[in-house]
C-alpha positions as CSV (number, residue, x, y, z in Angstrom):
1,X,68.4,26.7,-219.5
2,X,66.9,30.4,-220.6
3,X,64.2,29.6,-218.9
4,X,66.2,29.0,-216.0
5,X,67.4,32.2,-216.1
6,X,64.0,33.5,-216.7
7,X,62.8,32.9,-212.9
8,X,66.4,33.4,-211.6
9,X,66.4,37.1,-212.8
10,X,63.7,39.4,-211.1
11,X,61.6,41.4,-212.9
12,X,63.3,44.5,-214.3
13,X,66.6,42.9,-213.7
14,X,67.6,43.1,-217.1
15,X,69.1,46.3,-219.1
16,X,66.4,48.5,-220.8
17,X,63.6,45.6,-219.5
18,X,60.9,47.8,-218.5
19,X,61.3,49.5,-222.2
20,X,60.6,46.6,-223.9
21,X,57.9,45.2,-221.7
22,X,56.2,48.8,-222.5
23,X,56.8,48.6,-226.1
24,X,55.1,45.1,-226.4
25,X,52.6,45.8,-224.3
26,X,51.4,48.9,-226.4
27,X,52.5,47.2,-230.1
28,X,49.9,44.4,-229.5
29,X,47.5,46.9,-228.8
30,X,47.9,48.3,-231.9
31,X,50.2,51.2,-231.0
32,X,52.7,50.9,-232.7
33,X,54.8,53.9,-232.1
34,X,53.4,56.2,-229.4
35,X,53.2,60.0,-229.7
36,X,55.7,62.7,-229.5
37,X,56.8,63.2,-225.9
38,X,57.7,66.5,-224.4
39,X,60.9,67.4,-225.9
40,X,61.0,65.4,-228.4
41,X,63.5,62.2,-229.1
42,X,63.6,58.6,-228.9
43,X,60.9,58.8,-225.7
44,X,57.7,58.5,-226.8
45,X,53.9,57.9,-224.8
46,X,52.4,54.7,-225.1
47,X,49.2,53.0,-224.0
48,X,49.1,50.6,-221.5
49,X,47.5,48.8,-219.1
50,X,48.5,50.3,-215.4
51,X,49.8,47.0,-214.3
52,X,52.4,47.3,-216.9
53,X,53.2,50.7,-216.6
54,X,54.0,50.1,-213.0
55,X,57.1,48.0,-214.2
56,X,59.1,51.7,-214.9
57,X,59.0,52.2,-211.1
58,X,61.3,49.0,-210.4
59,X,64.4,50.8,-210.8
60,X,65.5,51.1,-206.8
61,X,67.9,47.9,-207.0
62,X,69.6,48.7,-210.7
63,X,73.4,49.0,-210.6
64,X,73.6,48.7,-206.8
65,X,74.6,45.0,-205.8
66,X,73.9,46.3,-201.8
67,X,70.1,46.8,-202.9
68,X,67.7,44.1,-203.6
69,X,64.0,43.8,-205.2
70,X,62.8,43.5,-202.2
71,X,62.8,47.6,-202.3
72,X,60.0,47.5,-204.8
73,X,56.8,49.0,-204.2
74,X,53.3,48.2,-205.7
75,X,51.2,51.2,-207.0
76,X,47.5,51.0,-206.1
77,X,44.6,51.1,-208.4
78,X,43.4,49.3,-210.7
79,X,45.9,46.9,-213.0
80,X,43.9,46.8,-216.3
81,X,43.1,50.4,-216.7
82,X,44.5,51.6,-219.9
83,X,47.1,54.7,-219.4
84,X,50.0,56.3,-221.0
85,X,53.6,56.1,-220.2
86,X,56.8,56.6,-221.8
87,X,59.3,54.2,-223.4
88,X,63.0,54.6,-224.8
89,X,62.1,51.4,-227.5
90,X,58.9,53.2,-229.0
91,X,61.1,53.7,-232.5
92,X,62.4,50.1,-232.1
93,X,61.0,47.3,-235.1
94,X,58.0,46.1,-234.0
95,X,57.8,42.7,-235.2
96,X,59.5,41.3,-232.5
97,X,57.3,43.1,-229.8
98,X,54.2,41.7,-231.4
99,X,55.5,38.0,-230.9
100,X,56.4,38.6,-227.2
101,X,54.1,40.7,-226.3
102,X,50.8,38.4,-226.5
103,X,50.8,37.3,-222.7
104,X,50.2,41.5,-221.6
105,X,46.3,40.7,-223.5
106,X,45.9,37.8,-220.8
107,X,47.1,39.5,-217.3
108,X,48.2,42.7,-216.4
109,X,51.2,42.0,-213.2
110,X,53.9,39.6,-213.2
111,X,52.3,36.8,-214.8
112,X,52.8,38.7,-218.0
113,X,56.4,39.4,-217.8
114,X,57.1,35.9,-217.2
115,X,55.0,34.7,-219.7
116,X,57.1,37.1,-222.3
117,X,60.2,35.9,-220.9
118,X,59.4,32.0,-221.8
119,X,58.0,33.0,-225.0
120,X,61.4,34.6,-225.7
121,X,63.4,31.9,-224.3
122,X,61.1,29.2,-226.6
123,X,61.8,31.9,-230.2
124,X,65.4,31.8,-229.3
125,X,65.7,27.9,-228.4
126,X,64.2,26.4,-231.3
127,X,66.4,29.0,-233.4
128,X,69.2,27.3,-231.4
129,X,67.5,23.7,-232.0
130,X,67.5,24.7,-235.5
131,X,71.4,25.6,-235.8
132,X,72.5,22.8,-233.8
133,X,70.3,20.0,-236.0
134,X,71.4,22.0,-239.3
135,X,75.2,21.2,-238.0
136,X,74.7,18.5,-237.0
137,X,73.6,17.2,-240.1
138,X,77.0,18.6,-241.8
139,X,79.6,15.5,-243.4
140,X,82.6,17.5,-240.8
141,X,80.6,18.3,-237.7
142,X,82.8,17.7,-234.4
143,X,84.2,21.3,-233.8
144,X,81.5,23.4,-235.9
145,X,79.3,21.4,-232.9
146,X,82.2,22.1,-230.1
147,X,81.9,25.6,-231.1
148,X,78.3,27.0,-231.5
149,X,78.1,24.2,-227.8
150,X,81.0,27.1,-226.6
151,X,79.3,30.1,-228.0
152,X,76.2,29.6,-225.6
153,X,77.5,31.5,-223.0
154,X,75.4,33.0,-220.0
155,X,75.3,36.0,-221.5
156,X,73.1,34.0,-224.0
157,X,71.2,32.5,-221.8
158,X,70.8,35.5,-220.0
159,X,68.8,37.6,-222.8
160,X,67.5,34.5,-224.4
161,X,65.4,34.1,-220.8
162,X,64.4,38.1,-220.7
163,X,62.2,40.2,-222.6
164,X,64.9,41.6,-225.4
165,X,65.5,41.5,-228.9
166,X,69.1,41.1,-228.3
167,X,68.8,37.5,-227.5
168,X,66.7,37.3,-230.8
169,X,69.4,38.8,-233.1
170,X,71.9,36.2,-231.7
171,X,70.0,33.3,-231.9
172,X,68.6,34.5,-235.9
173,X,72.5,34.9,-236.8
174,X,73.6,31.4,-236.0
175,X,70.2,29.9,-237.3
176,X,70.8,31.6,-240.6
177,X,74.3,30.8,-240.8
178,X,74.2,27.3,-240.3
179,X,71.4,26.5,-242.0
180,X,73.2,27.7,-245.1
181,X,76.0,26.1,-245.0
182,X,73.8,23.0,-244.7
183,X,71.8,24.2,-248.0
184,X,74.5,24.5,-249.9
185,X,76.1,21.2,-249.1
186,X,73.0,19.2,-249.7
187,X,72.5,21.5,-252.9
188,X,72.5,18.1,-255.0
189,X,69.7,16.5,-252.7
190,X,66.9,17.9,-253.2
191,X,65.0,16.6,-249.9
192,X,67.0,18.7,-248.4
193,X,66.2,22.2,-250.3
194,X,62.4,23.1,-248.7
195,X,62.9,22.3,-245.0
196,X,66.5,24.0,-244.8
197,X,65.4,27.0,-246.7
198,X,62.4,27.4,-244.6
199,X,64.9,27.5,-241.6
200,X,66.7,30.3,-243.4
201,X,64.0,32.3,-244.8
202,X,62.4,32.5,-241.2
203,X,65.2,33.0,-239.3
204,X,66.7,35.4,-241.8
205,X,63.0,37.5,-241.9
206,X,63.2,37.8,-237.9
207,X,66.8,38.2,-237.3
208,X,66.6,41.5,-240.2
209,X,63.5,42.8,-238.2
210,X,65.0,42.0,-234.7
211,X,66.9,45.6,-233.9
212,X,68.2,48.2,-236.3
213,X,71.5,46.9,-237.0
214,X,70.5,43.0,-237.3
215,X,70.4,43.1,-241.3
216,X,74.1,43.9,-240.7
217,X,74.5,40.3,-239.1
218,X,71.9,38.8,-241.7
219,X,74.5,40.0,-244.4
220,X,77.6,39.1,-242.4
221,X,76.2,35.7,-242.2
222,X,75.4,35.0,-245.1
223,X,78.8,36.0,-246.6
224,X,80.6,33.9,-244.1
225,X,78.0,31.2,-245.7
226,X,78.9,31.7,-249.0
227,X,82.9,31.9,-248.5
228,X,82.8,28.4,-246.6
229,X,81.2,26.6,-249.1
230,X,81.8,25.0,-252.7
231,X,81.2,27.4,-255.8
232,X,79.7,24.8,-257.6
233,X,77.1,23.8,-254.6
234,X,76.5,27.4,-254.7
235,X,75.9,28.0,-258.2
236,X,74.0,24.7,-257.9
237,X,71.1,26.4,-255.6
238,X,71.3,29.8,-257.4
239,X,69.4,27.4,-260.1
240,X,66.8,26.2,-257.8
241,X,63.4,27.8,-257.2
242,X,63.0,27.1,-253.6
243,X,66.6,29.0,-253.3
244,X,64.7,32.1,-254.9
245,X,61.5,32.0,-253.4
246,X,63.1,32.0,-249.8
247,X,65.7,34.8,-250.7
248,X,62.6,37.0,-251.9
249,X,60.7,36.7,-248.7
250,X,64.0,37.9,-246.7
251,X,65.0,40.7,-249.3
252,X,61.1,42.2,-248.6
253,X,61.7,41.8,-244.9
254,X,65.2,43.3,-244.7
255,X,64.0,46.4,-246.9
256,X,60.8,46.5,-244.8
257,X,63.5,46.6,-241.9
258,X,65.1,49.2,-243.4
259,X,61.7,51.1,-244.3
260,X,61.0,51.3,-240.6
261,X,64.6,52.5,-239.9
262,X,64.6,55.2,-242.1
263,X,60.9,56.3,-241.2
264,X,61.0,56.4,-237.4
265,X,64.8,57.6,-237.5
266,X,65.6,54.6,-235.0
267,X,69.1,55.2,-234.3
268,X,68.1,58.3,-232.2
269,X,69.3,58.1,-229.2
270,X,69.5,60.2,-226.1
271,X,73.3,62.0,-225.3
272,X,75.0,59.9,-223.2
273,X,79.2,59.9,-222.1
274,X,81.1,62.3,-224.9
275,X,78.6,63.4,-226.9
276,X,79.0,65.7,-229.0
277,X,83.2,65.0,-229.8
278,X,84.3,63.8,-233.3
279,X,84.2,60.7,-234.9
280,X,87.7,60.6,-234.8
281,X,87.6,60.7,-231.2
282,X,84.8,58.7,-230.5
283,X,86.4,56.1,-232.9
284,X,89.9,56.0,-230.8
285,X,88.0,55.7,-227.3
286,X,85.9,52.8,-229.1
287,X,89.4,51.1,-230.3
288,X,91.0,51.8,-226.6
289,X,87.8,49.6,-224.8
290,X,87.7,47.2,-227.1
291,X,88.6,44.4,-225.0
292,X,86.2,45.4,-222.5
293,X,83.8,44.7,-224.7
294,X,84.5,41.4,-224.5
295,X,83.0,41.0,-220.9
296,X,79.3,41.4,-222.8
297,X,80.3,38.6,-224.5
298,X,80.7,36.1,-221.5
299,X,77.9,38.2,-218.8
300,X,77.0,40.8,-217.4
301,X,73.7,40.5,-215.4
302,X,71.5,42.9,-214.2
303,X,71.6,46.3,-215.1
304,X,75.6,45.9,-216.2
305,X,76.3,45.7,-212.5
306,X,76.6,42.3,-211.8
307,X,80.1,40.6,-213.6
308,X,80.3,36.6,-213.6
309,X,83.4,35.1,-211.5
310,X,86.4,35.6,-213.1
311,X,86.8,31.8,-213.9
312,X,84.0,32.0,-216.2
313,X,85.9,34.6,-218.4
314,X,89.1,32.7,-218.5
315,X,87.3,29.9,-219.7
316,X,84.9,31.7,-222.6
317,X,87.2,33.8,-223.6
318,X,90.4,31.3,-223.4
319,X,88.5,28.7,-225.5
320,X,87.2,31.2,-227.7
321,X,91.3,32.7,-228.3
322,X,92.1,28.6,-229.2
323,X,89.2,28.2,-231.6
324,X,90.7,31.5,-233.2
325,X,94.3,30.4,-233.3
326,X,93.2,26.9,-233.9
327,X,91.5,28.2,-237.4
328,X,94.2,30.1,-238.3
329,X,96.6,27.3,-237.8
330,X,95.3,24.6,-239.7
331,X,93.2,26.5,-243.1
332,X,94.7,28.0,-245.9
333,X,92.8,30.4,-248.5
334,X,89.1,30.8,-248.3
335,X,88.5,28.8,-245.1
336,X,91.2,31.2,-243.6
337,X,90.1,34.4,-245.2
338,X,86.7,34.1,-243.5
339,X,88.2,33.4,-240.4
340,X,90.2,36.8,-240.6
341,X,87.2,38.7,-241.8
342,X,85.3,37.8,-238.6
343,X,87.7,38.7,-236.5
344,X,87.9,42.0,-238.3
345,X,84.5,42.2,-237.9
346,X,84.5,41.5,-233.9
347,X,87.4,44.0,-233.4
348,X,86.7,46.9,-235.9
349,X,82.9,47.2,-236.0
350,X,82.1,48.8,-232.9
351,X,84.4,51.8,-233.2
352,X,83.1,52.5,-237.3
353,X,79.5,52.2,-235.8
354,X,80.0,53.6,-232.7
355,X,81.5,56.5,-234.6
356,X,78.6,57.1,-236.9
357,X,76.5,58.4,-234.0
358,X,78.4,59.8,-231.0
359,X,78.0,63.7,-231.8
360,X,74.7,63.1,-231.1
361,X,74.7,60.1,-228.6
362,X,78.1,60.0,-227.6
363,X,79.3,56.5,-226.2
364,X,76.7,54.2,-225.7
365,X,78.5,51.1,-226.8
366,X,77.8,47.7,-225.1
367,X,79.3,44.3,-225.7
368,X,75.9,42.6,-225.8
369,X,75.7,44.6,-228.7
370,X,78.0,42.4,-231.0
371,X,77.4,38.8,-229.3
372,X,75.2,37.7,-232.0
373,X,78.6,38.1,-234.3
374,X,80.7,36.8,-231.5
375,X,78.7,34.0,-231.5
376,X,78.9,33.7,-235.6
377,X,82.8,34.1,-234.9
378,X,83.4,31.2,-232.9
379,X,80.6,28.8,-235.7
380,X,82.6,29.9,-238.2
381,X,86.2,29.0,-236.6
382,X,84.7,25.3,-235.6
383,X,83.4,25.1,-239.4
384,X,86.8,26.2,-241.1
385,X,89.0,23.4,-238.6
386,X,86.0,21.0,-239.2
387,X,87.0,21.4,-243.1
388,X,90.6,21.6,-242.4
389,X,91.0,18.7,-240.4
390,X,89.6,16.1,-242.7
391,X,91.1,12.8,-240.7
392,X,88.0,12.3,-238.3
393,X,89.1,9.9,-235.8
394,X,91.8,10.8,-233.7
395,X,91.6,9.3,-230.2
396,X,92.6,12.7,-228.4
397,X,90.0,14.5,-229.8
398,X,87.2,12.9,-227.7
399,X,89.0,13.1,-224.7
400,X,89.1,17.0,-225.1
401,X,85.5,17.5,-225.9
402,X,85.1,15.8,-222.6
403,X,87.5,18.1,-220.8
404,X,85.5,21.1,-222.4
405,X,82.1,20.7,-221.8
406,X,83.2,19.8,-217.7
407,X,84.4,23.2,-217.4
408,X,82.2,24.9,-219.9
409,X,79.4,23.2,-216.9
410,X,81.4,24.3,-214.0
411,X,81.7,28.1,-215.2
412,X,78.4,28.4,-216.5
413,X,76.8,26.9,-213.4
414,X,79.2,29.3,-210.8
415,X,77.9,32.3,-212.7
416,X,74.1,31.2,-212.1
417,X,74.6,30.6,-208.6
418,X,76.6,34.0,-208.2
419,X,74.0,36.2,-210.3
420,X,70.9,34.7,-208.3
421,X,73.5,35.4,-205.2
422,X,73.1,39.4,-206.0
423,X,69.3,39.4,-206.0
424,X,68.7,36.5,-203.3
425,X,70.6,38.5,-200.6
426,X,73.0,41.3,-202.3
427,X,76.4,41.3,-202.3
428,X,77.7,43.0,-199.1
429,X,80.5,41.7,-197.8
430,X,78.6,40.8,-194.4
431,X,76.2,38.3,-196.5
432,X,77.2,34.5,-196.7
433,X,76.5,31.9,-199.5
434,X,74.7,30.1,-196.6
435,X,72.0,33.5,-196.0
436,X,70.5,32.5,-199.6
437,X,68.9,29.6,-198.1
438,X,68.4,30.7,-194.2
439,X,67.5,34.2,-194.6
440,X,66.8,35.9,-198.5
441,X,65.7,39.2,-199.4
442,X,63.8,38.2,-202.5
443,X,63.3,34.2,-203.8
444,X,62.5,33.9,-207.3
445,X,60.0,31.5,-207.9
446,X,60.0,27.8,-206.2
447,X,62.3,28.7,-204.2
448,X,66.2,29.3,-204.3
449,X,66.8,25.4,-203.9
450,X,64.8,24.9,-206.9
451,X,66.5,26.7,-208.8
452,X,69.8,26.1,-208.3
453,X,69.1,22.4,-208.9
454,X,67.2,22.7,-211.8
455,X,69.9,24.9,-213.6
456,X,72.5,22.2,-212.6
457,X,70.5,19.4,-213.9
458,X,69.6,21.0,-217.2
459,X,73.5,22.5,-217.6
460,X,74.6,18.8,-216.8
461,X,72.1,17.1,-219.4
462,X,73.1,20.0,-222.1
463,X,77.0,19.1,-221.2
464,X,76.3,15.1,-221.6
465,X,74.2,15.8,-225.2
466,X,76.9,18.0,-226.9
467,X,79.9,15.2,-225.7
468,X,77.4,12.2,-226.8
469,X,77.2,14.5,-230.2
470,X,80.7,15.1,-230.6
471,X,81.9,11.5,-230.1
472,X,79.3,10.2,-232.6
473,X,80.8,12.8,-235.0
474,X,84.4,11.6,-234.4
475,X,83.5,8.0,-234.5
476,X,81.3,8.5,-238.0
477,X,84.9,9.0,-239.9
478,X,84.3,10.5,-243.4
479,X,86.6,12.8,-245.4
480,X,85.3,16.2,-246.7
481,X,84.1,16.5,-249.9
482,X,87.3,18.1,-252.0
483,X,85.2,20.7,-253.8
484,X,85.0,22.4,-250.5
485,X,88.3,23.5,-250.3
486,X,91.3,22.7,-253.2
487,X,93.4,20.2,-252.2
488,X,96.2,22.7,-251.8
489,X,95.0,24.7,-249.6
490,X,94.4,22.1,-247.0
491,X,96.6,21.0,-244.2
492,X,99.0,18.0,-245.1
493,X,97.1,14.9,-243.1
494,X,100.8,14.2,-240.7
495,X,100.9,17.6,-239.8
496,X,97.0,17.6,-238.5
C-alpha cells in the first residue's frame, strides 16, 4: 500500500521532497553536511549529480490544485555531472539519508527517486510487520490490533511511500512500543528475549536518529511501555543481559542523535509566519490550531494543498475519539493514567515545542509532525481496553471489527482515488472523474487504471487480514494475566 502511493504521487509531490532527495543524494557521497551558503542558515551547498539537482526546479504545480506536473521542464546537459546545489535538510541526521539514498549511485533521473521511495516504503513496512507480529503475539490482542490497523492512515501511507524521515519516525515509534510490551510480557520465556530485543534495539537506534525531535517519541514510547506493563515482568528483564546489551546500543545512538543536534544546531530554521513574537504568543496561537492539527493526522497530500474527502476525517478521527473514550471508560489506575498522559502529550506538545523556537522561526508547526505519537496514542488506547476487557469472546465484538475495517477500506480508498485525481487532471471545477481515464495531464506509472486497481486490491486484502486477525483473537479466549493490572482496578466483568 506505500508503495502504492509511491507511483500515485509525482515526483516532488510531497512537502520538503526535493530537500531530502538532495540530502541523500550528497550524504552517500560522503557529504555529509554541505558548506555554508550565502547568508548563512539552515541552507547549505551540496554535491550532486545534475540529474538530481534538477529535482529543485519541480516546484510549478506545488499548492495549486489547477496546475499539474505536466508543467515540468527537463534541464539539458548532462545528468551525472557532479554540481552544487542547495538544500533546507543539509543539518538534518544523516543516518537515514544514507539508507535511502543508495539508488542516486545507480541512476541519476527518476529511476532514483522511485527507487528511494520503495526503499522507504520497505524500512517503514517491515517496522510495521514488526509491530503488528509483536501484538499479535500479545495474551489480549483484539483492539491493541483494531487500533495500530486504525492508526495506518493515508497520511501514513503517504510518507511511508516518499522520500521522508517523517514516515520513518512513525513507523520506529510503534515498532519500539510494541515490541516492548511484548518483552516484558514474555520476560519469564526466555526464547522470547533476543529476537524481541533485536526488534527494539533497531527500531529504537533508527527511530532516535530519524529527525531531531524523534528521541522525544523513543522516550515517550518507552514510558508508555513501561506503565502498561507488570512491575515484576519489568524488574524481571532489568536482570537479563540481552535487556542491557540492547538498551546500550540505543543509549549510544540517542546521545549520538543528540551529538549531531547540538553540533550542526539542527533546529535552525528559516523565519516563517510570526517570527519573532513571544513564546507566550506563539504558545496561545499553537493552543488556538490545535485541532487543525489534526488534519496531518488523517492527510494531507502534496505540498499541504491537497485535503482527503471529508468522509475520511469523520471516520479517522471519529474512531480515533471512541478508542479514546473507550480507554477511558473501561481502565482504572495505571492503564488509565497512560491513556491521559498521551492525550496530554497529543494536545500540549506542539504549543511547548512550538514555543521554544518561534522568535526565531515563528510558526512552522505541521500535523505530520506529531503522527508518529498520534499513532502511539491510538496503540496504546487498544492496549489499555485490551487489558481492561479481560472476557474475550463476546459475539458483538467481531461483528464491529467487520464494520470497521469496511469503512476504514472505503475512506482510505476515496482519498487515493481523489489525491491521484489532483495530479491526473487538477481539480478545476470543469474536470470530470471520467477525464482521468479519457484525457490526463500526467499518468503515473502503468497507467491510471493500474493503479487505482492495485490500491483497491491491496486496501481490500489489508482489510480481510486485520478482520481474519481480530476474530482469531476473539475466538482464542484467555484472561489477562492479573499481575498486569490489580484486580481492583479492573472493570467488574457484567459491566464490560
Amino acid at each position: 500500500m506505500s508503495a502504492s502511493w509511491t507511483f500515485a504521487s509525482p515526483l516532488m509531490s510531497v512537502p520538503d521532497e526535493p530537500a531530502h532527495v538532495i540530502k541523500a543524494a550528497s550524504v552517500v557521497r560522503g557529504d555529509l553536511r554541505g558548506t555554508l551558503d550565502v547568508g548563512g542558515g539552515p541552507i547549505r551547498l551540496v554535491t550532486v549529480p545534475r540529474g538530481i539537482e534538477e529535482f529543485a526546479h519541480y516546484g510549478c504545480f506545488a499548492q495549486n490544485v489547477l496546475i499539474t506536473p505536466q508543467c515540468v521542464d527537463s534541464v539539458p546537459g548532462d545528468k551525472d555531472t557532479l554540481v552544487q546545489t542547495r538544500t533546507s535538510a543539509a543539518n538534518y541526521n544523516p543516518v537515514y539519508y544514507w539508507a535511502v539514498g543508495l539508488p542516486t549511485l545507480v541512476w541519476s533521473d527518476s529511476k532514483s527517486v522511485y527507487g528511494m521511495r520503495l526503499l522507504n516504503a520497505l524500512l517503514c513496512s517491515v517496522l510495521f510487520a514488526a509491530a503488528f507480529a509483536a501484538l499479535a503475539c500479545l495474551g489480549a490482542r483484539r483492539w491493541s490490533i483494531a487500533a495500530l490497523a486504525v492508526a495506518m492512515t493515508p497520511m501514513v501511507l503517504f510518507l511511508n511511500g516518499a522520500v521522508n524521515p517523517n514516515g520513518l519516525e512513525v513507523a520506529g515509534t510503534a515498532c519500539v512500543f510494541a515490541s516492548l510490551l511484548l518483552l516484558f510480557e514474555k520476560s519469564k520465556q526466555l526464547a522470547w528475549h533476543v529476537p524481541v530485543m533485536a526488534a527494539v534495539t533497531m527500531s529504537g537506534a533508527l527511530l532516535a536518529n530519524a529527525k531531531p525531535l524523534a528521541w522525544m517519541w523513543l522516550a515517550i514510547a518507552v514510558l508508555a511501555a513501561l506503565l502498561l506493563s507488570s512491575w515484576p515482568d519489568v524488574r524481571r528483564m532489568l536482570n537479563r543481559p540481552v535487556f542491557w546489551i540492547g538498551s546500550g546500543v540505543v543509549a549510544i545512538a540517542v546521545a549520538c542523535a543528540v551529538a549531531w543536534i547540538i553540533v550542526v544546531n539542527a533546529f535552525e530554521g528559516i523565519p516563517f509566519e510570526a517570527a519573532g513574537i513571544t513564546p507566550a504568543a506563539g504558545m496561545e496561537i499553537m493552543a488556538d490550531r490545535t485541532f487543525e492539527y489534526f488534519k496531518g493526522y488523517v492527510g494531507q497530500f502534496g505540498w499541504l494543498e491537497v485535503p482527503p474527502p471529508l468522509m475520511a476525517y469523520t471516520v479517522w478521527i471519529g474512531l480515533a475519539m471512541a478508542f479514546a473514550i473507550c480507554a477511558f471508560a473501561l481502565t482504572r489506575g495505571r492503564l488509565r493514567l497512560t491513556v491521559a498522559l498521551a492525550l496530554v502529550a497529543i494536545v500540549g506538545l506542539p504549543p511547548v515545542l512550538q514555543a521554544q523556537a518561534v522568535e526565531s522561526v515563528g510558526i512552522v508547526w505541521q500535523g505530520r509532525y506529531l503522527l508518529a505519537v498520534f499513532v502511539l496514542f491510538l496503540m496504546i488506547c487498544g492496549v489499555a481496553i485490551d487489558r481492561a476487557t479481560v472476557a474475550a469472546g463476546e459475539a458483538w465484538a467481531p461483528g464491529i471489527a467487520k464494520g470497521v475495517v469496511v469503512v476504514l477500506g472505503v475512506a482510505a480508498l476515496w482519498t487515493f482515488a481523489l489525491t491521484l485525481r489532483r495530479f491526473v487532471t487538477g481539480l478545476a471545477t470543469d474536470r470530470l472523474w471520467g477525464q482521468m481515464f479519457s484525457s490526463p495531464s500526467w499518468t503515473p506509472p502503468g497507467g491510471v487504471a493500474l493503479a487505482l486497481i492495485l490500491h483497491a486490491a491491496l486496501i481490500t486484502a489489508a482489510c480481510v487480514i486485520v478482520h481474519r486477525m481480530f476474530v482469531r483473537a476473539a475466538a482464542d479466549v484467555r484472561s489477562v494475566p492479573a499481575q498486569v493490572e490489580p484486580a481492583s482496578a479492573q472493570v467488574p466483568s457484567e459491566t464490560v
